[in-house]
matplotlib code that plots the C-alpha trace (Angstrom):
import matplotlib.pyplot as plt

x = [-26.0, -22.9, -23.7, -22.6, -24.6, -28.0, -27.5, -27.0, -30.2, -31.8, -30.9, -28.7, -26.2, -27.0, -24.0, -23.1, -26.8, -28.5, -32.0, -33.7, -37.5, -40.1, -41.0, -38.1, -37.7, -40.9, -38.0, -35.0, -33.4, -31.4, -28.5, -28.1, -26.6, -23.3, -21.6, -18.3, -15.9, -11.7, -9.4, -5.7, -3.9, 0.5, 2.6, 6.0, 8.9, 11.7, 15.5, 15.3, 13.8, 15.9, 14.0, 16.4, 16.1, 12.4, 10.9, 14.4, 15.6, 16.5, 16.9, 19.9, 23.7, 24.5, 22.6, 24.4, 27.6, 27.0, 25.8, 27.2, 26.5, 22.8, 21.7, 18.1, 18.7, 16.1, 14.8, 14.0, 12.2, 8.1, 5.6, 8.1, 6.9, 8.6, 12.4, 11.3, 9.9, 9.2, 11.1, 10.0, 8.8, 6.3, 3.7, 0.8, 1.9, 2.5, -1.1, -2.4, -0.2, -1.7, -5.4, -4.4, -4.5, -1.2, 0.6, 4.5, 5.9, 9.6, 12.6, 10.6, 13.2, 13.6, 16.8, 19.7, 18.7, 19.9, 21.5, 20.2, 17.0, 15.7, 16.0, 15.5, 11.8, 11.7, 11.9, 9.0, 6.7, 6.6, 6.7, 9.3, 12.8, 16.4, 17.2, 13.9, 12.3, 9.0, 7.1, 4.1, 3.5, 1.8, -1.3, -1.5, -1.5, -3.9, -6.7, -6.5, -7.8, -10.6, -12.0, -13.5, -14.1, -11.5, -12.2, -10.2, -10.5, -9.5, -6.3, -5.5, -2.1, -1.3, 1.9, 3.5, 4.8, 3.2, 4.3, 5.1, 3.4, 0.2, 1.3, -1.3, -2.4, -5.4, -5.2, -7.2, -5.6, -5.1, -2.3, -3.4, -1.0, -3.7, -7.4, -9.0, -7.4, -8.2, -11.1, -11.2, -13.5, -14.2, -14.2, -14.2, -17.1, -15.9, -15.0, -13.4, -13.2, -11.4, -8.6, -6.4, -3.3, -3.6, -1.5, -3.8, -6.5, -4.3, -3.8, -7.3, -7.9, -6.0, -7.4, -10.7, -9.7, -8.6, -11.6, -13.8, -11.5, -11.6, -15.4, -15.2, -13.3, -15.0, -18.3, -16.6, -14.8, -18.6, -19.9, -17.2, -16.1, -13.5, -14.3, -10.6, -7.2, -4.8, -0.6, 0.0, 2.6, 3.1, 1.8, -0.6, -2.0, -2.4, -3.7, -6.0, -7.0, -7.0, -9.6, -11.9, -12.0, -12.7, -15.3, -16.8, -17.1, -15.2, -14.4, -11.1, -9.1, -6.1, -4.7, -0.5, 1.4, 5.1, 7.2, 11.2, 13.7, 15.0, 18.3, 20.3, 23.5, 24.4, 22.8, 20.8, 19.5, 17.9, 16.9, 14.8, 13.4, 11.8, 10.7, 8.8, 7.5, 5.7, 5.1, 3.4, 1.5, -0.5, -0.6, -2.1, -4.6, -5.8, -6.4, -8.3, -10.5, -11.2, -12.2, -14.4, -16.4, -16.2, -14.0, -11.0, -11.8, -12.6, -9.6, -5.6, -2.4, 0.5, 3.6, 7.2, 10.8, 12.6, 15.4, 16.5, 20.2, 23.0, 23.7, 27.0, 26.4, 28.9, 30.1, 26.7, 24.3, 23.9, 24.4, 21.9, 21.0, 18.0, 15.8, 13.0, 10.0, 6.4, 3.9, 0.0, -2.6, -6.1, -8.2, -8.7, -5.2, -4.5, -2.4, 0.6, 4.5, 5.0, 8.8, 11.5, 13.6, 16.4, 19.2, 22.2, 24.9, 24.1, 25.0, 25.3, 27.9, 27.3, 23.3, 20.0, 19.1, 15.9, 13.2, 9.8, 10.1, 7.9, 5.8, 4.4, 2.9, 1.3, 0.0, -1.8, -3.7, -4.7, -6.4, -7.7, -8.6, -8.7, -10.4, -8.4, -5.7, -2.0, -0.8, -2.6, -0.3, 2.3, 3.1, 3.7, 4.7, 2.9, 0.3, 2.0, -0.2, -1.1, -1.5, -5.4]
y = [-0.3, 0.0, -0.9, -4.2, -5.6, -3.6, -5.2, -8.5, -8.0, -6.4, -7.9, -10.7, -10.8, -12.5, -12.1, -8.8, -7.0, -6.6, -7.3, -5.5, -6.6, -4.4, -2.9, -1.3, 0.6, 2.3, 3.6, 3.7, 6.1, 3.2, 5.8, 7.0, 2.9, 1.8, -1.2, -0.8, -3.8, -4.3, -2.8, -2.4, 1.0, 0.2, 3.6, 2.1, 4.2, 4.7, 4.8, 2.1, 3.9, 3.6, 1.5, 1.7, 5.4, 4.7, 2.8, 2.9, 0.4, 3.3, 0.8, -1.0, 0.4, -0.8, 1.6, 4.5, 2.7, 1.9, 5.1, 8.1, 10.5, 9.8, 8.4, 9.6, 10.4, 9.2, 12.1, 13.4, 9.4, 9.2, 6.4, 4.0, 0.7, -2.3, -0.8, 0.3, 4.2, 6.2, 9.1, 12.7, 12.8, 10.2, 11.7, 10.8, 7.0, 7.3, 8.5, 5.6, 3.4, 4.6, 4.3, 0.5, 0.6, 0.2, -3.0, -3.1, -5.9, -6.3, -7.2, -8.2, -9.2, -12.0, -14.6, -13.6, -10.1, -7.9, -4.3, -3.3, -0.6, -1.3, -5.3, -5.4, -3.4, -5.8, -8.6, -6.8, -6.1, -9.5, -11.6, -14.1, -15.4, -13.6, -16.0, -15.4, -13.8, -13.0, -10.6, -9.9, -8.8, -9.9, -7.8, -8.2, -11.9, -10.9, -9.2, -11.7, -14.2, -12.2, -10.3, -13.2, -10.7, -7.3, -5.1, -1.5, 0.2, -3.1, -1.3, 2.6, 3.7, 7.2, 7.8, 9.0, 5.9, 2.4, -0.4, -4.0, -4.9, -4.1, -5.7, -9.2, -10.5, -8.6, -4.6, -4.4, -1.8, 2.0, 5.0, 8.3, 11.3, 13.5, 11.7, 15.2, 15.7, 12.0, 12.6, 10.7, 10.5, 7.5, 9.2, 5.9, 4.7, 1.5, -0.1, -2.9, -4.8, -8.0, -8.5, -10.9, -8.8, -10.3, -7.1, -4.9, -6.4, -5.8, -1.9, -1.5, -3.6, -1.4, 1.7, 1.2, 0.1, 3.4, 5.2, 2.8, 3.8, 7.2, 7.1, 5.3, 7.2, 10.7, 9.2, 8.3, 11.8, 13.3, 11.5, 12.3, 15.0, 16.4, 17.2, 17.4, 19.3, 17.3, 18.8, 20.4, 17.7, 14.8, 12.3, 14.4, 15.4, 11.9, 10.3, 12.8, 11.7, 8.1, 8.9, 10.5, 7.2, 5.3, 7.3, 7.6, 3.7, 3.6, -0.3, -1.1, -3.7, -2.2, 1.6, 2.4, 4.9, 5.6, 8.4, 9.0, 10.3, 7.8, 6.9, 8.7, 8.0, 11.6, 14.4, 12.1, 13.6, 16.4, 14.6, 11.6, 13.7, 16.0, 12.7, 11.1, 13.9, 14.5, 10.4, 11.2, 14.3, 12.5, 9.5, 10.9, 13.4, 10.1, 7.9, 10.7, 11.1, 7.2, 7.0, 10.0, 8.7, 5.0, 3.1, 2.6, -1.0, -1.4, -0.1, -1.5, 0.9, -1.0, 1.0, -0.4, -0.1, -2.2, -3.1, -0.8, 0.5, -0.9, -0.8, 1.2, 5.1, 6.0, 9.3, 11.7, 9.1, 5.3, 2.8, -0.2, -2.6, -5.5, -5.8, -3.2, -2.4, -2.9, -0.7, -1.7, 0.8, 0.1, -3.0, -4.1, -5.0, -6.0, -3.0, -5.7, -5.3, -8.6, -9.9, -9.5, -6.2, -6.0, -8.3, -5.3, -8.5, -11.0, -9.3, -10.9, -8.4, -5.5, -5.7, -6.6, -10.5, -10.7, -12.3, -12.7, -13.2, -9.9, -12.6, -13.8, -10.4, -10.5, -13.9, -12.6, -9.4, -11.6, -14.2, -12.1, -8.9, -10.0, -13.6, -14.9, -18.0, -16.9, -20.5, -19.0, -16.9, -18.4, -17.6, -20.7, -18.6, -19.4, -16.6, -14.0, -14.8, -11.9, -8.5, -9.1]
z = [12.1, 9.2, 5.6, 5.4, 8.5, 6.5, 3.5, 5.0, 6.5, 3.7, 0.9, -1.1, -3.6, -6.6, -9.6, -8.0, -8.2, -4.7, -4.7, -2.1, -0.5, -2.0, 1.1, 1.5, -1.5, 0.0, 2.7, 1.2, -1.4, -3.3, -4.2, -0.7, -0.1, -1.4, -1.3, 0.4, -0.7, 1.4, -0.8, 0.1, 0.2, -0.5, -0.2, -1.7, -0.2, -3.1, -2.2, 0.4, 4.0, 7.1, 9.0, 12.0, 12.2, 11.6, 14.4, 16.5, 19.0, 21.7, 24.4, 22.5, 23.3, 20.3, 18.5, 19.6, 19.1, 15.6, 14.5, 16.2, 14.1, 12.9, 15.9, 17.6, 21.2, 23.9, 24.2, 20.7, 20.3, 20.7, 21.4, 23.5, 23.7, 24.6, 23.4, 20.1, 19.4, 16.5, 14.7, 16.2, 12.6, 13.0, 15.6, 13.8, 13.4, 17.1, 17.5, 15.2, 17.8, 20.4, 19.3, 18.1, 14.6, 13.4, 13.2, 12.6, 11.3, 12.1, 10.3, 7.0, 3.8, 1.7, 1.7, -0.6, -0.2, -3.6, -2.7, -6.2, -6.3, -9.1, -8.8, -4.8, -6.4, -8.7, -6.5, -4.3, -7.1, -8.6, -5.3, -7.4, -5.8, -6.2, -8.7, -10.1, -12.9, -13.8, -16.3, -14.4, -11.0, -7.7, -7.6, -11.5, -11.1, -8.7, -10.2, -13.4, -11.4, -9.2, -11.8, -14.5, -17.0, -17.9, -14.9, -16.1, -12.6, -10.3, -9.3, -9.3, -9.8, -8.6, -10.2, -13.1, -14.4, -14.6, -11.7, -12.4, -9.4, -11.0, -14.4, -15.6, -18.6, -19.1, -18.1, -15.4, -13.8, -14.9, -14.1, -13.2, -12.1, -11.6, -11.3, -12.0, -15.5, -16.4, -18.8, -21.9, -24.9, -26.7, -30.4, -32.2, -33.7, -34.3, -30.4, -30.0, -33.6, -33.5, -36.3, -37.7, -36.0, -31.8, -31.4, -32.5, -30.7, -27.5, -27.9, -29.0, -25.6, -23.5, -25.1, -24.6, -20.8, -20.6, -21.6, -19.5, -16.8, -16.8, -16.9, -13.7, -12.1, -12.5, -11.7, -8.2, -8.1, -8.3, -5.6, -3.0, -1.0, 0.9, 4.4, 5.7, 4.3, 3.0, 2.8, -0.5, -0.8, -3.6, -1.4, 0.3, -3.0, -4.2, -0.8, -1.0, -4.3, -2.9, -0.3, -2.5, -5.2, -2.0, -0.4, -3.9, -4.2, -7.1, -5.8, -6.7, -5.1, -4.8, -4.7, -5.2, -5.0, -4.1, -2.3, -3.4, -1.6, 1.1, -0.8, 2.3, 1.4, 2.9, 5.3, 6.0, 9.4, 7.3, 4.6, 6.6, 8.6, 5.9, 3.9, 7.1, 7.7, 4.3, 5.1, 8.3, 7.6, 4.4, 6.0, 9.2, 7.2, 5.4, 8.1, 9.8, 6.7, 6.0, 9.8, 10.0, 6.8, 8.9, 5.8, 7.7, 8.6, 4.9, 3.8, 4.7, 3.9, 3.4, 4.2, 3.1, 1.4, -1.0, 1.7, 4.7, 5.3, 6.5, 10.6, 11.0, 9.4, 7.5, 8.7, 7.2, 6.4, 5.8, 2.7, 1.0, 3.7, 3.8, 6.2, 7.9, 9.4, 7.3, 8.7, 8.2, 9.3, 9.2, 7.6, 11.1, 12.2, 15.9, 16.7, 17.2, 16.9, 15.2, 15.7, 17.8, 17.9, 15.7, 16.3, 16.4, 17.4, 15.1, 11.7, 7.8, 6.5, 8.3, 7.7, 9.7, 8.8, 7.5, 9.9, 8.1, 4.5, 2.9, 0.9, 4.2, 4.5, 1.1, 1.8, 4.9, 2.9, 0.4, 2.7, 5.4, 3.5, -0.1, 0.5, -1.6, -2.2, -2.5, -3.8, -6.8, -7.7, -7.2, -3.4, -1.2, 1.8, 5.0, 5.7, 8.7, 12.0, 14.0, 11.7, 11.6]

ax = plt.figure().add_subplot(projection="3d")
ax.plot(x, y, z, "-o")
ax.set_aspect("equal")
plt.show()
């Protein structure tokens, strides 16, 4: 029997605390039980990825024809299914495939698609329009309105820098580059003193988020372990971090991080291939560790780019694009291939048209894994049918 079906049984919630029948406690070492809650897992790929290279039509002439010099032959291509296949990078999302939890989700964008990085990011983060401008970001908007009260752990940031996708009103969200190293003293006697100066109040806010944080986080740090070995890589380092925060029940809602590298204007058959491979390999090692300590149906990574590349290579690698594949692994997906293969004839200036609008996908992890309303945030997109 898992956790949740236990504590069903067991126990109920009452304002969070689970009050177990006294009998039980006879049996039960109340520490050796945690509570497991869905959090979502989004590894942001930086540069704009290649998704044609990616998960490539290899049953489409027009492939070849279109990119003659970066083009994946037949034969190099893995995990055929239905005209599409991954890169020979990609073995372990080709395992994941095959053991049917992987979704891809093709041809995702947005209308009036921006060539831009750091607006096309932008655009992504906040979940707004093209013509649109907002200050905070989805998941921000998010956690302001799960969490009634601040909550300085409900999203973990594994990066060196903070993300606007993460950005609400009140901080409940922290960023860590290395989880380890995050160990913060509260020195102040004084906390949190309200003032006549709102600004004030605000750093003192965030300050002692951070601090709360931090505790949080090493007391999750302590309970977990590593049973697996993770790539001395950037990402593999900070997946591996990931995985311990989640098998040591530190509970947030969401987990970010991001991987650079896939602005392949040139060499790009070298360069691609080394980035999905570092992709893969953490990935992979991650998904084997989360299903070995039985989270992975608690637990969705959300795999994606700020806009693909354009069709036609030009000469050693390819230029800005829109839309690409979303990858979703875990969380109890269907193992689908939503959408048709990319349209190669039908064109807008040289570049894929998008398909399914990106805030579709959003719309379905916050109903079906976050139980939660998108129309309050601000996203009126139908929910995408079919990933879980």
């Amino acid at each position: 029997m898992d956790r949740r079906k236990f504590f069903k049984l067991a126990g109920t919630y009452t304002g969070g605390s689970l009050l177990l029948p006294n009998f039980l406690h006879a049996f039960t070492d109340y520490n050796s039980f945690s509570l497991q809650e869905k959090s979502v897992l989004f590894i942001q790929l930086n540069g704009g990825n290649d998704g044609l290279n990616t998960f490539i039509p290899y049953d489409n002439p027009l492939y070849y024809d279109l990119r003659p010099n970066i083009s994946l032959s037949r034969d190099q291509v893995i995990g055929k299914n239905k005209g599409m296949a991954f890169h020979p990078s990609l073995k372990g999302f080709a395992s994941i495939q095959d053991a049917g939890d992987l979704t891809v989700i093709q041809n995702v964008g947005y209308p009036e698609p921006n060539r831009s990085h750091f607006r096309s990011q932008e655009i992504w983060q906040t979940a707004s329009n093209a013509n649109e401008y907002k200050n905070d970001g989805w998941l921000g908007r998010y956690l302001d309105f799960h969490y009634k009260e601040h909550h300085p752990t409900g999203g973990i940031n594994l990066d060196a820098i903070d993300n606007l996708a993460l950005k609400g009103i009140e901080p409940n969200s922290v960023t860590v580059k290395d989880p380890n190293r995050f160990k913060i003293k509260n020195n102040s006697e004084e906390g949190i003193k309200l003032s006549n100066n709102p600004q004030l109040d605000f750093v003192r806010k965030i300050a002692n988020s951070v601090i709360d944080g931090s505790d949080e986080i090493q007391k999750a740090l302590s309970k977990a372990k590593t049973e697996i070995n993770y790539p001395k890589t950037g990402l593999g380092k900070n997946l591996e971090w990931i995985g311990k925060l989640i098998k040591g029940n530190l509970n947030s809602k969401i987990y970010y991080t991001s991987l650079g590298g896939f602005d392949t204007h040139d060499n790009q058959l070298a360069v691609h291939s080394n980035k999905l491979s570092e992709l893969n390999d953490a990935v992979f090692t991650l998904y084997t560790d989360l299903k070995q300590a039985n989270l992975l149906p608690y637990t969705t990574i959300v795999i994606f780019s700020e806009f693909g590349r354009r069709v036609q290579d030009n000469g050693k690698g390819t230029d800005h694009g829109t839309a690409a594949p979303v990858f979703i692994i875990g969380g109890n997906n269907h193992g689908n291939c939503i959408g048709h293969n990319p349209n190669l004839t039908d064109l807008d200036h040289g570049d894929l048209k998008y398909a399914i609008d990106f805030r579709s996908v959003y719309a379905s992890l916050l109903e079906n894994q976050l139980n939660f309303n998108p129309k309050t945030i601000g996203i009126q997109n139908p929910s995408l049918k079919g990933i879980f």
